[in-house]
N, C-alpha and C positions, 0 to 999 in steps of 0.2 A: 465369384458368384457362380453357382451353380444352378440346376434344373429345379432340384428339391429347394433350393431357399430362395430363388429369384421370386417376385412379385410384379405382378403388373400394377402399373400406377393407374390411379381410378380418373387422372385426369389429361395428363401424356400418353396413355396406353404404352409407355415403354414400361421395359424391365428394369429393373433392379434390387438390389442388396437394401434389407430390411434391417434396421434394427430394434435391438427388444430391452425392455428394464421389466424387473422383478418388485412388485409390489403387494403383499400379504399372502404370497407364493403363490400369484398371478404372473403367466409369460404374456408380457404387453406390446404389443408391436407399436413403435415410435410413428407419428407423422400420420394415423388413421387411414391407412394406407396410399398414402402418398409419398411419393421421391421427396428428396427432400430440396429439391431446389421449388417444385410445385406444391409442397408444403409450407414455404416458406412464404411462395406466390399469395394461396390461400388463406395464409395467418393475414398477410397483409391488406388483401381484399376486403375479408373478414372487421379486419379493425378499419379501413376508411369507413365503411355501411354502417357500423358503431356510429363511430367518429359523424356522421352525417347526421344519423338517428337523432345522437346527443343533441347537438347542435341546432336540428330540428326542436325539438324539443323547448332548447334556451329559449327561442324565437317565440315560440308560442306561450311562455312564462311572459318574456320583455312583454309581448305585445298585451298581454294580459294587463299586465301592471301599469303600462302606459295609458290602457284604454280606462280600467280603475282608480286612476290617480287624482281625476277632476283636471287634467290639463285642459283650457277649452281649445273649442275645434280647431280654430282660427289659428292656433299655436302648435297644434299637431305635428304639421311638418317645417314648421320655423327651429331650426338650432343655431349653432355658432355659425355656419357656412352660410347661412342665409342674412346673418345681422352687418348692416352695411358698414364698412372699413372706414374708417375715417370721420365717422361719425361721434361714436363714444367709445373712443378706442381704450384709454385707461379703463372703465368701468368693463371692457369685452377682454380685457386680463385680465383682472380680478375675477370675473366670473369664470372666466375659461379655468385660470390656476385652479378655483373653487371648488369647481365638477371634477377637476384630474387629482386635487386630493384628496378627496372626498375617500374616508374609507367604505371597500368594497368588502373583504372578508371577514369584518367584525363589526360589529351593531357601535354606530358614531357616537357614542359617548366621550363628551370631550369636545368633539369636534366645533370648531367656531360658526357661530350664526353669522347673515348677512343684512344689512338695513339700506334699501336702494331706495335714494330719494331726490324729488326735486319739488322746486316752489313754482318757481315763472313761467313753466315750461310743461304741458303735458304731450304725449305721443312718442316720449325722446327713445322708450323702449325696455325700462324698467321690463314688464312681462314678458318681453322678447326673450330677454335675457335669465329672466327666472323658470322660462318653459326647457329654454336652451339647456342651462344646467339640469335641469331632473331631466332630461334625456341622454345628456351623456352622462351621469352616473348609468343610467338603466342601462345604455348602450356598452361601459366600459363592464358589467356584470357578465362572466362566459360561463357561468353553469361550475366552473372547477372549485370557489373558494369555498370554504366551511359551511359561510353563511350563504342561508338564502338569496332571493333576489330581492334588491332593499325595494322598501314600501314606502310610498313617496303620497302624499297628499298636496295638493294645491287646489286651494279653493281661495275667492274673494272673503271680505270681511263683512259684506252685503249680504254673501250668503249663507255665511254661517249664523250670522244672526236670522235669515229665515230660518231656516232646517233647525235651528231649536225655536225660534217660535211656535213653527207648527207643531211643535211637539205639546204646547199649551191649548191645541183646541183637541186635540184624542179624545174618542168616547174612552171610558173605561177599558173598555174590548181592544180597541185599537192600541192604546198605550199598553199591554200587554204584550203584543204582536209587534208591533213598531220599536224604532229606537228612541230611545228617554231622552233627554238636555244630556243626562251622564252618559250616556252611552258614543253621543255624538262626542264629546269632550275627551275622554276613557280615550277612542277612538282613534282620534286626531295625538291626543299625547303621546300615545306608543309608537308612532310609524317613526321610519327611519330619517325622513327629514320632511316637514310641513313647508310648503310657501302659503303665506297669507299677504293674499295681494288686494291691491286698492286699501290700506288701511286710512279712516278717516272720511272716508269718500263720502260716506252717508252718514249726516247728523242726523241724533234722534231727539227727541224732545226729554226724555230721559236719560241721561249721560251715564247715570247708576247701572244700569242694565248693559249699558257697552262696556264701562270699565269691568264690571264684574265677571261678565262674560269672557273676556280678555283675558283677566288676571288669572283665571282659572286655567285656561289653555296658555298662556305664559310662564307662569309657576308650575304647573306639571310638565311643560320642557325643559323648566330650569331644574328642577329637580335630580328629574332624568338623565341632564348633560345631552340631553340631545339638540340637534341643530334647528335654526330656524329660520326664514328668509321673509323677510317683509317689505312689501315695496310700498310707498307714500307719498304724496301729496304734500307731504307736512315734513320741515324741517324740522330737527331733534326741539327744538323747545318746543314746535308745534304738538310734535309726541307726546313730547310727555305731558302735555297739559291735555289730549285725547284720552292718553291708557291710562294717568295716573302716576305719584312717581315709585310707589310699588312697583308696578310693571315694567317703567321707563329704565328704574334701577338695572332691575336685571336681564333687560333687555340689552343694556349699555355692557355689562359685564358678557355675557353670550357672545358680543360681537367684537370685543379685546378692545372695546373702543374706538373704533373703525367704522366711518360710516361711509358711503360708495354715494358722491352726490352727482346728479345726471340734469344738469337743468342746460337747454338751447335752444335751438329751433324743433319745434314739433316734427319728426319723421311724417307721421301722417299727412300732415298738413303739403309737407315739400312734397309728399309723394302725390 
């Protein structure tokens, strides 16, 4: 090193020996002027602040999606860690496996639906466990895979049936501006996995309007191969005489035949 080519580092203030590369008969000095041990320092700094950015970032997607999804409140911070041990431990497998295979970097076509149910028994935790899994998908999502961050809906079947009701009272003006029955359906079809929970819960005087309802949002996730999670009141022949055996059908086919039944002592109640 010499007088003439030493450099002083812009962050050590020491000297040193510079190097240079030639690119479209540009003389380019390496490392922005920096030694290259404080270049190296800097790349690395450089990339954790990324690295945090990014990551920042994820967070404020998750928590988007999370707060979008319709999980209700009461289930917000309820996951796997919170669902008591020993309770409905087979059905807290299946659900756990559920969420961890659940694919993250390609849109779930394919993937199996879930039917959580009991007769004798309400509180045992069915929604515990269906809020648990759409948060550890959202959770196990880091920003790096292809896909987006999956889009998850959970809503009751109370409410679905409202939110297209009211789409029957719109003025004119308003059913322009607002979302249609199709829109609500369209909607619910596409996303990456639906829970519809309390199925059954609320009879109507017309049973035509629930099965049709149903079969619409049923047949466009059967179509799709997308997944679906339904928790019930009603055992499998209860279902099927609720949805219909259109729906029952291929609701039985979604879930490889497999149904997750949760009946004991009411959680609520012990607690």
């Amino acid at each position: 090193m010499t007088q003439d080519t030493a450099r002083l580092c812009r962050k050590c203030q020491q000297f040193y020996e510079p190097k240079f590369y030639d690119v479209l008969g540009l003389h380019i000095m390496r490392g922005d002027g920096y030694c290259p041990d404080c270049a190296k320092q800097v790349y690395e700094e450089e990339t954790a602040k990324e690295e945090l950015a990014r990551l920042a970032g994820v967070t404020t997607i998750r928590r988007e999606r999370r707060q979008s999804s319709g999980i209700p409140p009461k289930f917000m911070a309820e996951d796997f860690s919170t669902f008591k041990k020993g309770w409905q431990d087979k059905a807290l497998k299946l659900a756990v496996n559920y969420a961890e295979e659940f694919p993250i970097d390609r849109y779930p076509r394919g993937y199996r639906s879930l039917y959580l149910w009991s007769t004798e028994s309400w509180g045992v935790g069915k929604t515990h466990l269906s809020a648990a899994i759409c948060h550890r998908i959202l959770d196990r999502w880091t920003g790096g895979e292809k896909k987006g961050c999956p889009r998850i809906i959970f809503l009751s079947e109370p409410e679905l049936f409202r939110r297209i009701q009211a789409t029957y009272s719109f003025t004119r003006e308003e059913s322009q501006m607002r979302e249609s029955e199709d829109d609500i359906i369209k909607g619910i079809i596409g996303a990456d996995l639906v829970v519809l929970d309390d199925v059954g819960k609320e009879r109507r005087l017309k049973p035509e309007f629930v099965q049709r309802t149903l079969f619409s949002l049923i047949d466009g996730r059967y179509k799709n191969q997308l997944p679906l999670i339904i928790t019930a009141n009603l055992d499998p022949a209860g279902l099927k005489e609720h949805l219909e055996s259109a729906s029952f059908d291929r609701i039985f086919e979604m879930i490889q035949g497999t149904t997750v039944r949760m009946d004991g002592r009411s959680f609520r109640r012990k607690e």
